[in-house]
N, C-alpha and C positions, 0 to 999 in steps of 0.2 A: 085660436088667437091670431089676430091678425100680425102681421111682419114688417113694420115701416121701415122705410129708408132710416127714417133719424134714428129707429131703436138702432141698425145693425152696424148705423155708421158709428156711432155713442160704443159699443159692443165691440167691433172689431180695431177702430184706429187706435188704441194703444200697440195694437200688436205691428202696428206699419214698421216702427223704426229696426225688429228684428226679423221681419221680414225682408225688407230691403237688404240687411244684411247678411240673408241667406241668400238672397238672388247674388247678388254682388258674386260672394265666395265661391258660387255655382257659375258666373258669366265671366268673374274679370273684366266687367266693364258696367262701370254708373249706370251710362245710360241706356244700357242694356238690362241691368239688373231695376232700374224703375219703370223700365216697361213692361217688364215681369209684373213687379205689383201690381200695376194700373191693372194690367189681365187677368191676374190674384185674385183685386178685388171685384172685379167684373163677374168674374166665374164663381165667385163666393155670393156678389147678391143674387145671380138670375140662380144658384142654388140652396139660398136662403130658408125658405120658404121649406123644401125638404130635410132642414135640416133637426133632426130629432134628438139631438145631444148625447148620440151612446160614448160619443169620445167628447174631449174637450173643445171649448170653441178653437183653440190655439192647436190644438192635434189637427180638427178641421182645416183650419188655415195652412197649417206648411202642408199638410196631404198635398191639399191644390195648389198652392205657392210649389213645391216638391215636383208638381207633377209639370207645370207650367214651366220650367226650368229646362226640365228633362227635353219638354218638346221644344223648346228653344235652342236648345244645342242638336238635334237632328242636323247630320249634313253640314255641321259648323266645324272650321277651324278653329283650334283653341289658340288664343289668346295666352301671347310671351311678353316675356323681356328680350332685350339682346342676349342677353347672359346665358337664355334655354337654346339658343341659336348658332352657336358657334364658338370658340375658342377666342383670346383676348386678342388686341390687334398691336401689333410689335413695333408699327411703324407711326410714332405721333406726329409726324408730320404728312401722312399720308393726305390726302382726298376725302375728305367724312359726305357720302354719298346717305341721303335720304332714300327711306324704303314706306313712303303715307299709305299705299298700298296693302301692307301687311297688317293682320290681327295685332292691335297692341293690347297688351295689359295696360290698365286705368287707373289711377287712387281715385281712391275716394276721402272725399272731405270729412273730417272728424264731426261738424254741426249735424251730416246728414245720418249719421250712428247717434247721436243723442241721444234719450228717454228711455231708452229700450230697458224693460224690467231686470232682463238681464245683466244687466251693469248696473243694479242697484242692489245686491246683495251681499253674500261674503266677501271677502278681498281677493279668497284665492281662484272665485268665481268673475270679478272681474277683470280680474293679471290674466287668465285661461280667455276671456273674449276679445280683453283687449289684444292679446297674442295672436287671435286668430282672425287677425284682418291685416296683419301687417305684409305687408308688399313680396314679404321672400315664404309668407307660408301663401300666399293667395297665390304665388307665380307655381308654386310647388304641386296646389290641386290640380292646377291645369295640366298636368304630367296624367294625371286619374284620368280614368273613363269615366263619363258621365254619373252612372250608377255607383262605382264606385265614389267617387266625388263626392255623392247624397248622403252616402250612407255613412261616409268618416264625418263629415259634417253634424250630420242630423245624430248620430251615437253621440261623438267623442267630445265636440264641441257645445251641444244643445240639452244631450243625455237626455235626449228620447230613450226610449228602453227599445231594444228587436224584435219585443212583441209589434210595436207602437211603429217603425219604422216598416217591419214588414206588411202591417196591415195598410201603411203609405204608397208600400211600392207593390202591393196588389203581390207578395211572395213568402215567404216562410223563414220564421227565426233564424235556422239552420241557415240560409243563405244569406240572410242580411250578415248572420256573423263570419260565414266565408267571404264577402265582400268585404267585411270591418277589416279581417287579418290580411288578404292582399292589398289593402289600401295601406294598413301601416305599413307594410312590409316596404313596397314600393315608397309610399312619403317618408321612410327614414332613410333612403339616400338622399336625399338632399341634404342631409345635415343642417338644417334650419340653423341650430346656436343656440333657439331661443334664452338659455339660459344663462349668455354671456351679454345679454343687451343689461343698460343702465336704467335706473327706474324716470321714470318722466317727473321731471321735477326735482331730480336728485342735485344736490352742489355739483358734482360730477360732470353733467350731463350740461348745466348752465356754464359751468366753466367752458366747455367744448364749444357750443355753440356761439358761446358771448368772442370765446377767441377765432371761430370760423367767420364770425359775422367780419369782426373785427380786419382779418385776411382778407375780406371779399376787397371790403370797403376800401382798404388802401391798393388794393391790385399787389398784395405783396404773397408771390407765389410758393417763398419758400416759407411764409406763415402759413397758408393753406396747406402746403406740406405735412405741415408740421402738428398738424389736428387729425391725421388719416393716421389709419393703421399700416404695417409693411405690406400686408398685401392688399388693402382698401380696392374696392371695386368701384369703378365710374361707369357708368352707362347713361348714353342720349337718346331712347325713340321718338323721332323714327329712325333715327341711324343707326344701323345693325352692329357698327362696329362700339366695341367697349375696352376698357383698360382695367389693367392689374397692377398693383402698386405702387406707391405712395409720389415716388421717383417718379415712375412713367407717367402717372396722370399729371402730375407736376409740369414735365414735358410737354404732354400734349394741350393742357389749358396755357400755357405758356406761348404756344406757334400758334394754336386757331381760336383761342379767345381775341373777339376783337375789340376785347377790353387795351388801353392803353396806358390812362392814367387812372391815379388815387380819385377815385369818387365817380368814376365809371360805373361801377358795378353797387345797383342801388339794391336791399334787401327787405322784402319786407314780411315779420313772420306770419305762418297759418298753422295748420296741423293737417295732416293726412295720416291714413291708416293707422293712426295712434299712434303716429311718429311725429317730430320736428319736420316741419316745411318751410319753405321759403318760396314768393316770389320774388322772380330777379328781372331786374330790369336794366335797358343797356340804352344810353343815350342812341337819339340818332344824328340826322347832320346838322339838326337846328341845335341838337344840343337837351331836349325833351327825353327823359326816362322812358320807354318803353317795353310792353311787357317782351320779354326774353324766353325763360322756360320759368318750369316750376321746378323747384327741387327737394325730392323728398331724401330724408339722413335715414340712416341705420347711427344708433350713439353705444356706441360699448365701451368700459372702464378704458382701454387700452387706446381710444379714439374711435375718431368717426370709420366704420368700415367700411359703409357702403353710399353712394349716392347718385340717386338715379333723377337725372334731367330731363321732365317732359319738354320735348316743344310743339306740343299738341297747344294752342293758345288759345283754344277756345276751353281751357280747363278753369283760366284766370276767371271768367264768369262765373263757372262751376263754383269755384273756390270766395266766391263774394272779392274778389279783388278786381280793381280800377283797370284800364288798355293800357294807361301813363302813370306812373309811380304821383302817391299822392304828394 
């Protein structure tokens, strides 16, 4: 039977958007993890044609999507946050030194996870994916060696079975499940929390927000304050340096935000990692909004705990948002 383009593109594109999201979890970086795809599917059409159906087309696909990752990180530094890098910084009025040179970790935008099958079925199937893209478990595989990394992914997350993962990684049950148990071992120090975050959408969670937005907008710092948890964490890549606590980060947006007045600080919302996002925009000298960072929330009952500042500004495109606040 013959193998056209249109059958295997009809065939295969449903499974892009959790593909994508496998690359991501494996790269820590968008545009790292769509140029995985793009090679995905490259290396899935020119093997098309052999392809005899003993496994599933989707077992097909992450194999190669799986393996394409793998050789992607050859020889690669792994992709941080500040927070993997060093200890909190004591002095908020220090000197905030850029480091553009270093591997950063990326979000990703919530539109570009869209459709994917897998968020379309049980609840507690979708609360388990949507958890496993959020910014303190993506920062956390990157602690994993590669193999490792695949193989907690592709089990615990996707529930491939160790048969199906080991015939991926070209090795044997027994070692995919030695792999599985040193990955968790390893990823439960981090102490993720996940179980302490607020459901998206919750009154809760719109409360926090509505009064963080609220904070930004007037430049009133003891309102921002006042939305973090006691030990909330801040972080800005590329600057390596980050803060701890509600007080200190209070301090340090206080000396080097060159926010001045009420209506400085312009916000406008997105989603990332299947969190709360905001683009922030900071007038300049004409007095025009301009894009600032991006700022992705962690929202837990007790407040906001965590929030990390890209000022990578080529993300604002990523993210379908304007260079100048609309």
């Amino acid at each position: 039977m013959t193998r056209t383009l249109d059958d295997f593109d009809q065939l295969t594109r449903p499974y892009r958007p959790e593909l994508l999201a496998l690359s991501y979890r494996m790269l820590s970086s968008i545009h790292d993890a769509e140029d995985a795809v793009q090679e995905t599917y490259l290396r899935a059409w020119r093997s098309y044609g052999g392809f005899e159906g003993r496994s599933s087309l989707r077992t097909w696909l992450y194999r190669i999507a799986t393996t394409t990752c793998l050789r992607a990180l050859e020889n690669r530094a792994r992709r941080a946050l500040p927070t993997d890098l060093g200890g909190p910084g004591q002095e908020p009025a220090a000197a905030l030194v850029t480091r553009p040179e270093l591997p950063w970790l990326d979000p990703v935008p919530d539109t570009m996870l869209a459709g994917s099958a897998l968020e379309t079925g049980d609840p507690l199937s979708v609360v388990a994916h949507r958890d496993s893209v959020r910014l303190a478990y993506i920062a956390a595989l990157q602690l994993l060696p590669p193999r490792q990394r695949a193989v907690l992914v592709l089990r615990t997350v996707l529930a491939f079975s160790a048969a199906e993962v080991a015939e991926m990684l070209e090795t044997t049950p027994a070692s995919i499940n030695s792999l599985l148990q040193r990955a968790r071992a390893q990823l439960a120090q981090a102490q993720l929390g996940e179980d302490h975050l607020t459901e998206p959408d919750s009154p809760r969670q719109r409360e926090l927000l509505e009064r963080f937005v609220t904070a930004m907008r007037e430049n009133d710092i003891d309102g921002l304050v006042a939305t973090l948890t006691d030990d909330a964490r801040y972080e800005m890549p590329p600057f390596p340096a980050w803060f701890r606590g509600a007080q200190m980060i209070g301090q340090m947006i206080r000396i080097q935000s060159p926010a001045q007045h009420s209506g400085d600080h312009l916000l406008v919302p997105t989603a990332a990692n299947r969190q709360p996002a905001f683009g922030l925009y900071m007038p300049d000298e004409r007095g025009v909004h301009r894009a600032f960072n991006l700022q992705v929330l962690t929202v837990t009952p007790a407040g906001i705990s965590h929030v990390v500042a890209f000022f990578d500004l080529r993300l604002f495109a990523r993210f379908g948002l304007p260079d100048t606040a609309p």
